[in-house]
C-alpha positions in Angstrom: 32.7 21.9 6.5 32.8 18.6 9.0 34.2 20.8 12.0 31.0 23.6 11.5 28.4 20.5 10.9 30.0 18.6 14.3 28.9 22.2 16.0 25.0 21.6 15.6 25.1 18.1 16.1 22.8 17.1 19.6 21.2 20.3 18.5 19.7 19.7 15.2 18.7 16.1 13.9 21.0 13.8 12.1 18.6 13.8 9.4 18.6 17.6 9.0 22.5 17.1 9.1 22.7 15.0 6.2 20.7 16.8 3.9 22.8 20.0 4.4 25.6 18.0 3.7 24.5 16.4 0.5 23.2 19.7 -0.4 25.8 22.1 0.3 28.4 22.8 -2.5 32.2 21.4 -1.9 33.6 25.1 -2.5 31.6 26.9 0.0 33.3 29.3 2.2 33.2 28.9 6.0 31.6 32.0 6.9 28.7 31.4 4.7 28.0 27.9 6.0 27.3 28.9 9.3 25.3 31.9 7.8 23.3 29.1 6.3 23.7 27.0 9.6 21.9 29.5 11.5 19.3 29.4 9.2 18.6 26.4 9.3 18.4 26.0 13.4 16.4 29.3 13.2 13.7 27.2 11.1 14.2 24.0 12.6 14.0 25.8 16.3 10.1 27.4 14.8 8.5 24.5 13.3 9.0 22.5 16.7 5.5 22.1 18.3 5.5 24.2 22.1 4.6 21.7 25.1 1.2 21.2 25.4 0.3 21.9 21.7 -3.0 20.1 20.2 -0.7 18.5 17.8 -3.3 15.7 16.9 -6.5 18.0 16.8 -4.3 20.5 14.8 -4.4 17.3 12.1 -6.9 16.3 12.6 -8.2 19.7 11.4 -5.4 20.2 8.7 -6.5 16.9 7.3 -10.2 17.2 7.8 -11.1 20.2 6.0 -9.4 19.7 2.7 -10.6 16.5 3.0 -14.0 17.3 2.0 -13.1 19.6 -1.0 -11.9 16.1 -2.2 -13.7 14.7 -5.7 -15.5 11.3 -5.1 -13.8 10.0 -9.1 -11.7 7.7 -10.2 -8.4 8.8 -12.6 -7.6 6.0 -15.2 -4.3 5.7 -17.2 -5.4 7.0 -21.3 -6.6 4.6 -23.9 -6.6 1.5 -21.0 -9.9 2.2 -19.5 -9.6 -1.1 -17.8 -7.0 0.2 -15.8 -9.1 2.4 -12.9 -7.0 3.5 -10.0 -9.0 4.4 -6.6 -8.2 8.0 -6.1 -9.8 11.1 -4.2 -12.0 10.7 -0.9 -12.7 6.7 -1.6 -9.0 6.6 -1.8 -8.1 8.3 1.7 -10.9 6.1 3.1 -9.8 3.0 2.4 -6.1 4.0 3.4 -6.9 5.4 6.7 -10.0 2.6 7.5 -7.3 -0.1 7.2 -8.6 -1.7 4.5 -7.3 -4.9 3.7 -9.2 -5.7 0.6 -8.2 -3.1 -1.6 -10.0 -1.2 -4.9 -7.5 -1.4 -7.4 -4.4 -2.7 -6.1 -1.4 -1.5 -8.6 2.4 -1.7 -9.0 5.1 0.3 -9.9 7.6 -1.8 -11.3 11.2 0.1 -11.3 13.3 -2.1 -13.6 17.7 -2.8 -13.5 19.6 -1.5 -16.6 20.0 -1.8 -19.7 16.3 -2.8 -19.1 15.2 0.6 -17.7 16.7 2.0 -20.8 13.9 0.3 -22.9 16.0 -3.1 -23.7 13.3 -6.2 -24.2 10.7 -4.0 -22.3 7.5 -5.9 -24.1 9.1 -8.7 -23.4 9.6 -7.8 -19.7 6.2 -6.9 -19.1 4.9 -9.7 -20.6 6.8 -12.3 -18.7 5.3 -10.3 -15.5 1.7 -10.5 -16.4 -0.4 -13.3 -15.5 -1.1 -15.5 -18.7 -4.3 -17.6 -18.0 -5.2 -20.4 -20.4 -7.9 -18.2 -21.5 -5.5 -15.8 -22.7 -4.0 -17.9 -24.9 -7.2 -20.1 -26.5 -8.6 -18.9 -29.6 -12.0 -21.8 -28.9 -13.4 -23.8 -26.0 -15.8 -26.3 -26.7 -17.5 -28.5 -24.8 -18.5 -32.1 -26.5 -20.9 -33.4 -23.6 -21.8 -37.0 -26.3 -18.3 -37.9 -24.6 -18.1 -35.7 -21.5 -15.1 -33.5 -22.2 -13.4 -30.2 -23.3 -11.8 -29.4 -26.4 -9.3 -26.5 -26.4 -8.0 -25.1 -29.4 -4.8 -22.5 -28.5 -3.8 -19.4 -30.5 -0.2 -20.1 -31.6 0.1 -16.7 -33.0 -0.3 -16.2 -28.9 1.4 -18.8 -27.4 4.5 -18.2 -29.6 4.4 -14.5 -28.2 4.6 -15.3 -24.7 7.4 -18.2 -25.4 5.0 -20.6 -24.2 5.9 -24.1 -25.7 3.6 -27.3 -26.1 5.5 -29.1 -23.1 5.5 -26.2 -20.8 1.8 -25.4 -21.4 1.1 -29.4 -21.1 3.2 -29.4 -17.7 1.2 -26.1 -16.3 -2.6 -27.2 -16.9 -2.0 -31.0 -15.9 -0.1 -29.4 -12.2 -3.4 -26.9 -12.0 -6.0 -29.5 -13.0 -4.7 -32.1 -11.1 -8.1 -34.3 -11.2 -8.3 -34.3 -14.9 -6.9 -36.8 -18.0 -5.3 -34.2 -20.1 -4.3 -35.2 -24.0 -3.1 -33.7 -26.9 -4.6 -34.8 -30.5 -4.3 -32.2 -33.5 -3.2 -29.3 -31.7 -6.3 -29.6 -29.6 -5.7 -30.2 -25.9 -8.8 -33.0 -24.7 -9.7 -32.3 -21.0 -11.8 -35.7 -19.2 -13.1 -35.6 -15.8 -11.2 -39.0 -14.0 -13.9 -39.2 -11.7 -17.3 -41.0 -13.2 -19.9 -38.1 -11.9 -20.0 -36.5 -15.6 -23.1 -34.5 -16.1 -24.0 -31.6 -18.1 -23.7 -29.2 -14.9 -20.2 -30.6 -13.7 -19.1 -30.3 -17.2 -20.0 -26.5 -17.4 -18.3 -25.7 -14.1 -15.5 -27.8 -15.2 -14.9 -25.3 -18.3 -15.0 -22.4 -16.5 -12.1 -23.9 -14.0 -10.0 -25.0 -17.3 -10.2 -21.1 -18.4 -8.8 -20.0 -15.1 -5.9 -22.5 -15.3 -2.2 -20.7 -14.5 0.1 -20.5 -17.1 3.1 -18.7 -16.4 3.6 -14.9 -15.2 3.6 -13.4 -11.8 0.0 -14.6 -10.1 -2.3 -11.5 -9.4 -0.4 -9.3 -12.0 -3.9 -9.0 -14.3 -2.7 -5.8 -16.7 0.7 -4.4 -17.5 2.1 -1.0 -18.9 5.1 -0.3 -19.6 5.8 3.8 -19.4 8.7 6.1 -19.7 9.1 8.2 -16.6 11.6 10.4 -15.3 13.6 9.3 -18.3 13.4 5.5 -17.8 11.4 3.1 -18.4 9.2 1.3 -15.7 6.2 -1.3 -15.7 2.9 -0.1 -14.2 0.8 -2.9 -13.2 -2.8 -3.6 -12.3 -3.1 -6.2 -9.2 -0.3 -6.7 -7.0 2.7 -9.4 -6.1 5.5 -7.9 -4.0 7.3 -10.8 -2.7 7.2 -12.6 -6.3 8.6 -9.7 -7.9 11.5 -8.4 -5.6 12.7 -12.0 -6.6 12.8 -11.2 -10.1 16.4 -10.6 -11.5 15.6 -7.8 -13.7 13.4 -6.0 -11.1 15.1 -3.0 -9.0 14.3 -3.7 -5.7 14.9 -0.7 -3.7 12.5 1.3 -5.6 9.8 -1.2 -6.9 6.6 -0.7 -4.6 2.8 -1.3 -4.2 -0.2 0.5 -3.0 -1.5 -2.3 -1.2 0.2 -1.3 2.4 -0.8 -4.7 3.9 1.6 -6.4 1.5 4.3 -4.1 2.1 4.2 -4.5 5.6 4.1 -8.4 5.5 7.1 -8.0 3.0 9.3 -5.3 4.4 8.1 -4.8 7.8 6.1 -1.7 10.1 8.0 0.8 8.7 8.6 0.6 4.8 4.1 0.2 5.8 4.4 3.7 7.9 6.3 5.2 5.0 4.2 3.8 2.4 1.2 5.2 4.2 2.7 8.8 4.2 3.1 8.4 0.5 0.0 7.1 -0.6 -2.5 9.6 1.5 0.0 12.7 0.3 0.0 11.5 -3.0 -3.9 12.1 -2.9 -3.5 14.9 -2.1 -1.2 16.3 -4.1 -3.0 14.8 -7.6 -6.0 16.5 -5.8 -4.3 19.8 -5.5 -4.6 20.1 -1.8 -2.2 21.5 0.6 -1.2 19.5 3.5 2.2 19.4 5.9 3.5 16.4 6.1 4.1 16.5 9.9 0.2 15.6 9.9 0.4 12.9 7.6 3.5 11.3 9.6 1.5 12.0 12.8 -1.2 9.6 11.5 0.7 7.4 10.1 2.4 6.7 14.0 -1.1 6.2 15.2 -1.5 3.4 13.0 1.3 1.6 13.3 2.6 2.6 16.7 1.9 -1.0 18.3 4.1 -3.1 15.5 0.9 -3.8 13.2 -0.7 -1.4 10.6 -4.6 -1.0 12.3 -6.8 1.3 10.7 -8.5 4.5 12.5 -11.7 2.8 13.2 -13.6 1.2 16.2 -11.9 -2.5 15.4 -8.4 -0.4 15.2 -6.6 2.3 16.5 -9.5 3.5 18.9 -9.9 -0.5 20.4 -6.3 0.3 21.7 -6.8 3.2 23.5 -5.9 3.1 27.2 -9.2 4.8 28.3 -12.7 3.3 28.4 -14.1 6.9 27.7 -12.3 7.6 24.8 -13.6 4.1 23.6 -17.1 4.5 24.5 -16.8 8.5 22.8 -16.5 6.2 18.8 -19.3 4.3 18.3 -20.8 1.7 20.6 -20.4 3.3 23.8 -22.5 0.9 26.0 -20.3 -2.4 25.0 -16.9 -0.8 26.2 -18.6 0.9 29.5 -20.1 -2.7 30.6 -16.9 -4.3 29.4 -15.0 -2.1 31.5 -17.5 -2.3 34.8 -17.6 -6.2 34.2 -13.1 -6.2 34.7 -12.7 -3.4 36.7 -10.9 -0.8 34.2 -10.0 2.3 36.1 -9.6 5.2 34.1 -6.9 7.4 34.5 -8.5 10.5 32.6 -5.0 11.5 30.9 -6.2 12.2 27.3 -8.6 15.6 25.8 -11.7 12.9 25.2 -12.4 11.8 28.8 -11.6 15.3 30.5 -13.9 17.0 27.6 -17.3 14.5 29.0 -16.5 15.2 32.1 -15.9 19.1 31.8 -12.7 19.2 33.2 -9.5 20.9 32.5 -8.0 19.4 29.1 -4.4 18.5 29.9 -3.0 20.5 27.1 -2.0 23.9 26.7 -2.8 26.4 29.4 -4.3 22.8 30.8 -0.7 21.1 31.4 0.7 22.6 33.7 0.0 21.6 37.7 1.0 24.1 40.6 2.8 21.8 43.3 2.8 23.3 46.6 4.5 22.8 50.3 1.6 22.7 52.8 3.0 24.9 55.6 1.0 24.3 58.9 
């Protein structure tokens, strides 16, 4: 098989290499592996794009149109309302804009085995979700005759999560770092150290006790663990990449995030490029849409050709462009022309946008090529 793969290698990609050899069955005969060979160069060979092929207006185009057959909802996991994930058109917006501030960010949380077999699962997702004092109190009450709190906790709770008395003392006096903090009865006392202890400060002051941390991974607000594929994994709402590929029990290699920012602070401009592919084609799958892939990857270059993930916006991808008509074409057109007389910008009119304002010749298909002559006096 090696000696009839080493043939197509420079002319088919190491990529499209491996996957006939991972593919292919150890017993085939030689004769029909380079029946499939040619096959596979045949198709390879017709879905390259010519020279001088719109390849960005073709997706923009491919994109575009199923794009707006896209529904403006919202799917949410059954029986946890609470748990809304962005999907559709508001989804493929907020991808492609760049958005840093995400909808509904959301994990999935691939776990090691035996855990992925179902082993202390509860348990598991439990210890990943954020536990907030107000989780655990069953009543807050404020006693303003002596200017403090009095929180009574839920032991029924507290035992559930493994949270002890010491461990929840040690957490709420390193997140409420101004305050005396007692224990009398079971009930913890919160007292302001500081003398300004009116009505108003004391309100304010209860609302900050509720948000104290507890324990858990921070930003992880909702957990559920599901069996797919045969395993067991955690889906989360809100989202904590580096805190969780720390995690002993989590499966790094597949655990990931739909908040592409993260991953690309994380893991770096490509695991962001890949995620990106993902996420938009995932849209469109769950919207039942039809899109090559090719597009979607063509994008996702775009995006992050530069090092840095920059959405498809005026403040993004089209602030990079080399040519101050192509600028001045998306949206405040007068800024970049008087930017560009004020430092002298020449442009070079290489790209479809300039040539189209200035009806010329687009340099792309029967616009490439450029007859070069002797001049013979």
């Amino acid at each position: 098989m090696e000696d009839t793969l080493k043939k197509y290698e420079g002319r088919l990609p190491e990529s499209v290499l491996e996957d006939v050899r991972q593919s292919m069955p150890k017993k085939i005969s030689e004769s029909k592996l380079r029946e499939v060979m040619e096959t596979v160069e045949k198709e390879y060979t017709q879905m390259l794009a010519e020279p001088g092929e719109s390849v960005g207006i073709v997706s923009a185009e491919s994109i575009g149109e199923p794009g707006t057959q896209m529904t403006l909802n919202t799917f949410h996991f059954a029986g946890v309302a609470e748990m809304n994930i962005t999907t559709g058109l508001p989804r493929i917006i907020e991808i492609l804009d760049g958005r840093r501030n995400i909808t509904t960010p959301m994990m999935e949380i691939y776990l090691k085995k035996p855990y992925s077999q179902g082993k202390d699962i509860k348990k598991i997702a439990l210890y990943v979700k954020e536990t907030k004092l107000a989780d655990i109190a069953s009543e807050i009450t404020l006693n303003l005759a002596e200017s403090r709190i009095e929180v009574t906790i839920d032991n029924d709770k507290a035992k559930e999560l493994a949270i002890t008395e010491a461990n929840l003392l040690k957490a709420l006096k390193t997140a409420n770092k101004n305050l005396s903090i007692d224990i009398k009865k079971g009930i913890y006392i919160f007292k302001m150290k500081s003398k300004d202890e009116n009505s108003n400060a004391i309100y304010k002051l209860k609302e900050k006790i509720k948000e104290s941390y507890i324990r858990g991974v921070r930003g992880i607000t909702q957990i559920l663990p599901v069996k797919k594929d045969g395993e067991f994994i955690i889906i989360t709402a809100g989202s904590n990449l580096k805190k969780l590929l720390g995690l002993p029990f989590v499966d790094g290699t597949r655990t990931t995030t739909n908040d592409i920012f993260e991953i690309e602070e994380v893991l770096g401009i490509e695991a962001a490029r890949h995620a990106l592919i993902n996420e938009v084609f995932k849209v469109i799958e769950n919207q039942g849409l039809n899109v090559d892939i090719r597009h979607l990857m063509l994008v996702a270059d775009t995006m992050c050709f530069n090092g840095k993930l920059k959405g498809i916006t005026r403040y993004g991808v089209v602030r990079e462009k080399a040519s101050v008509l192509a600028r001045a074409s998306f949206e405040t057109p007068i800024k970049h022309i008087i930017s560009a007389s004020l430092t002298g910008e020449v442009d070079k009119l290489n790209s479809v946008v300039e040539n189209v304002m200035l009806n010329q010749p687009v340099p792309v298909g029967t616009g490439l090529p450029k007859l070069i002559t002797k001049r013979v006096k």
